[in-house]
N, C-alpha and C positions, 0 to 999 in steps of 0.2 A: 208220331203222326199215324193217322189211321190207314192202318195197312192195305186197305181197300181204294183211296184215294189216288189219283191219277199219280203222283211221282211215286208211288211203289212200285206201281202196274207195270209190269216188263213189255205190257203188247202200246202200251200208251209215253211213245219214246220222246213227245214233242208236247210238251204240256201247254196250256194258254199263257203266254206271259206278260204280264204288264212293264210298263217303265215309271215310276213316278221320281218326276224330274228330268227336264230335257235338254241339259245345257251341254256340253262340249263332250263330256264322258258319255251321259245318256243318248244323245244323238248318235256317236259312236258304235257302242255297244248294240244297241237297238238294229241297227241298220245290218250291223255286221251278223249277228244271230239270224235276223231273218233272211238273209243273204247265205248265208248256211241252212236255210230251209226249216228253220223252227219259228213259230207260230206266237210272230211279236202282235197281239191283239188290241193293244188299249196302251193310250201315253197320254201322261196326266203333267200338268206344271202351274207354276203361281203364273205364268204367261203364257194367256191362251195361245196366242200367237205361236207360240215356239214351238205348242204341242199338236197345234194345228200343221206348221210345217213339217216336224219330225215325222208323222203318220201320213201324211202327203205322199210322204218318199218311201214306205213300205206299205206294199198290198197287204189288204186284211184289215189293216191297221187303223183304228178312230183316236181320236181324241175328247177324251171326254173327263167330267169331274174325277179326282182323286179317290173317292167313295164308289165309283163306278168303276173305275178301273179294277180296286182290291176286288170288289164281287164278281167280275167279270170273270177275273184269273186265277189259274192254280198257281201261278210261280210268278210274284213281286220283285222286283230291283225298285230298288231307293238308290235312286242316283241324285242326291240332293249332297247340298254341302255339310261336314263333317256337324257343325255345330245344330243341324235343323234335324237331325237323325234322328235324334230320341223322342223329338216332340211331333215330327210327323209317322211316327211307328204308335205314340201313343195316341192320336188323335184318328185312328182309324180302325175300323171294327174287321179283324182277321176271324180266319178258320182253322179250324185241325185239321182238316186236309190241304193247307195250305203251305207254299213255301215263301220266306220273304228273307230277300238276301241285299243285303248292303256290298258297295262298291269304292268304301274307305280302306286305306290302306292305313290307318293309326285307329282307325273306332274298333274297341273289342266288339266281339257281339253280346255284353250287355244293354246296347242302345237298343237293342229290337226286344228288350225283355219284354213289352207288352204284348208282342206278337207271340214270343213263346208262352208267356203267361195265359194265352186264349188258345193253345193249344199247336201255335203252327211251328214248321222246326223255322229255325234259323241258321244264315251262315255267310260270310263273306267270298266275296268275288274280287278281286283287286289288279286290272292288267297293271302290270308291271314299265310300264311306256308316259307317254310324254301326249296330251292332247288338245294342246294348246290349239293346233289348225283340227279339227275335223275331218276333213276330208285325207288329209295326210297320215293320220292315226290309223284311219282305217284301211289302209295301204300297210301300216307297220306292225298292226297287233298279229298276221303269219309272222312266227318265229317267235315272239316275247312270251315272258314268263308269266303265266296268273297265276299270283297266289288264292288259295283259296282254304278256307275253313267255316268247316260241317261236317256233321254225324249221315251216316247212311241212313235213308236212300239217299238223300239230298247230295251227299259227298258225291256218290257217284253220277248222281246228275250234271252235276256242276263239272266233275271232270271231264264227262262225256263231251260238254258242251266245250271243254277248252279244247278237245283234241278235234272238234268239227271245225272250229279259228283254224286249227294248225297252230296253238299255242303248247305251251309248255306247260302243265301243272307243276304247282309249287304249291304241298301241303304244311300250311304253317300250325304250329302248337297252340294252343289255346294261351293267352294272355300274353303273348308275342307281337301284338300287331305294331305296339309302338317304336319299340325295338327297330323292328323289322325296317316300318316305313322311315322312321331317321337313317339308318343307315342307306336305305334307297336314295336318298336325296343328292348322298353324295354323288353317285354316278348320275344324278337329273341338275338342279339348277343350283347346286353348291359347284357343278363344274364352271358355272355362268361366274360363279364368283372368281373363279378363277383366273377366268378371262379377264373379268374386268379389272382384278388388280395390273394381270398384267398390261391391259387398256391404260392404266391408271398411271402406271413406270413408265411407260412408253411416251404419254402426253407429258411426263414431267420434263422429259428433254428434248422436248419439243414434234416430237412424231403426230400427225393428226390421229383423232380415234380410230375413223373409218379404215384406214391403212392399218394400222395395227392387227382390228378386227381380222382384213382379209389376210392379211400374213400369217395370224396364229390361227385360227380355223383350219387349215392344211395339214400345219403341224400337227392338232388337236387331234383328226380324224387317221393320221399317221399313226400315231400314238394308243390309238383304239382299236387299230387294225393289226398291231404287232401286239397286242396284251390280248385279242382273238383268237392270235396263231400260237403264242410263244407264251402266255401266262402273263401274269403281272410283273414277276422276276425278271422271266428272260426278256420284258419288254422293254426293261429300263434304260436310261441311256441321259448322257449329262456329265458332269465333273464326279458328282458321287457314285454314278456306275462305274467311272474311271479309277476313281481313289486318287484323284485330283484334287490335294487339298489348297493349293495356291489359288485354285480360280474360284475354289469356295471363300477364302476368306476375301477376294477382289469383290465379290459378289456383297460380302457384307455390308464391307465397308462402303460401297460405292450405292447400296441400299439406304445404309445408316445416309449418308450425307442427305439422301433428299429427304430426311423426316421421317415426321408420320411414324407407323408400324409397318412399313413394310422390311426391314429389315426384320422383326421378331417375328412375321408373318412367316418368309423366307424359313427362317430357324426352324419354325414348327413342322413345316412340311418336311425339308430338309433330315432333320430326324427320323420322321419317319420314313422316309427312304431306306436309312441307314441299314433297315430291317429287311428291306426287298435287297437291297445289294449285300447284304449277309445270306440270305437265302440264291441267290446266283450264284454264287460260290467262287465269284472272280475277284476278290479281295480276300486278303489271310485279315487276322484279327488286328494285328497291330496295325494295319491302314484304315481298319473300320475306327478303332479306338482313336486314332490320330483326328481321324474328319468328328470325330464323336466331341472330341476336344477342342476343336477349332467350334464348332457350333454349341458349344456350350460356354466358350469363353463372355 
């Protein structure tokens, strides 16, 4: 990037920034930046509407074509969905003094190669959270992790800007991102799946859903509050932290009978436990091997 262009500049600490894409992330992010007092200028979307409202609710802020926005600004987010990434980076005329960052958590950044190809740098922005409400997102991004990957200046831009959230930077490796975001999942809505198996046992013998629901949610949030305080080890708790093989094998069996796969579902978690409650160090090995036995029967 041209060393002279506004994100080198040390006296020029709040660059112009566009949004193109306004939906629940963008919205988000947008509000939250210029709410930290950086200079969200221009927000662009396939629905005028939405880009009309997003810029409504920050001062400065227009809305206007996706071609206006890039020329308007020194520093672009693409907050579009994963699949539209590469065709809206290729469909729009960038600069060398320009920055254009994505806000995927599985796209490398070769989806913006057209933009570095015309000279601008590139680099991901990715909060680490949940944005399904908006308005609540923006309440929870103080404390969450953003990953982020880019080369200086941009790097330090980008960090600057997470530690104005009150976020955590999280600099990720280069060709990591897919990695990375599968594994995120698991702490985002692979916990939902969790629930709803257990939803799922619950209705089999007759419990309605909604009761369920508010019974294990407690639990849920109990559970995330001792792996906070005490690690994921010290947070475990159950027949396998016990080394309780009796109520493990009840559990199979009484799994097996209503069908389905939830008894091999069981097994698979189950094992993996085995490894946090080796790591707690409150089982000797022949009781791990015993439970290791009984779930591998």
């Amino acid at each position: 990037m041209d060393q002279a262009g506004p994100l080198a500049s040390e006296v020029t600490p709040s660059p112009r920034i566009a949004f193109i894409g306004a939906g629940r992330l963008g919205q988000t992010l947008a509000r939250a930046l210029a709410g930290a007092g950086l200079a969200v200028v221009a927000v662009a979307s396939r629905q005028a509407a939405s880009a009309q409202a997003l810029a409504a609710r920050i001062p400065g802020c227009q809305a206007m074509s996706a071609e206006a926005a890039v020329a308007t600004a020194d520093l672009v987010f693409l907050t579009v969905p994963d699949d539209a990434l590469a065709a809206v980076a290729q469909s729009l005329a960038w600069r060398a003094d320009q920055a254009v960052v994505h806000c995927s958590g599985a796209s490398e950044l070769s989806v913006l190669s057209a933009a570095s190809e015309a000279g601008a740098q590139v680099g991901g922005f990715h909060p680490l959270q949940i944005f399904s409400d908006p308005e609540r997102a923006l309440h929870l991004l103080a404390g969450s992790v953003v990953a982020i990957e880019a080369e200086p200046p941009l790097l330090d831009l980008l960090q600057g800007f997470a530690l104005r959230l009150a976020m955590q930077p999280l600099r990720l490796p280069p060709g990591s991102r897919v990695a990375y975001h599968a594994a995120a999942g698991y702490a985002a809505s692979f916990m939902l799946s969790l629930l709803d198996e257990a939803q799922q046992i619950w209705a089999r013998i007759g419990l309605p859903p909604e009761q369920a629901l508010q019974a294990l949610l407690p639990l849920a949030r109990g559970t995330l509050q001792a792996a906070e305080s005490r690690g994921l080890a010290g947070a475990l708790s159950g027949p396998i932290s016990r080394g309780d093989g009796g109520v493990v094998t009840a559990h199979l069996q009484a799994l097996s009978e209503l069908g389905g796969e939830h008894a091999s579902f069981y097994r698979q978690l189950a094992l993996r436990q085995l490894a946090l409650a080796a790591q707690s160090g409150r089982l000797d090995e022949a009781t791990l091997q015993g439970l290791r036995e009984r779930l591998q029967a």
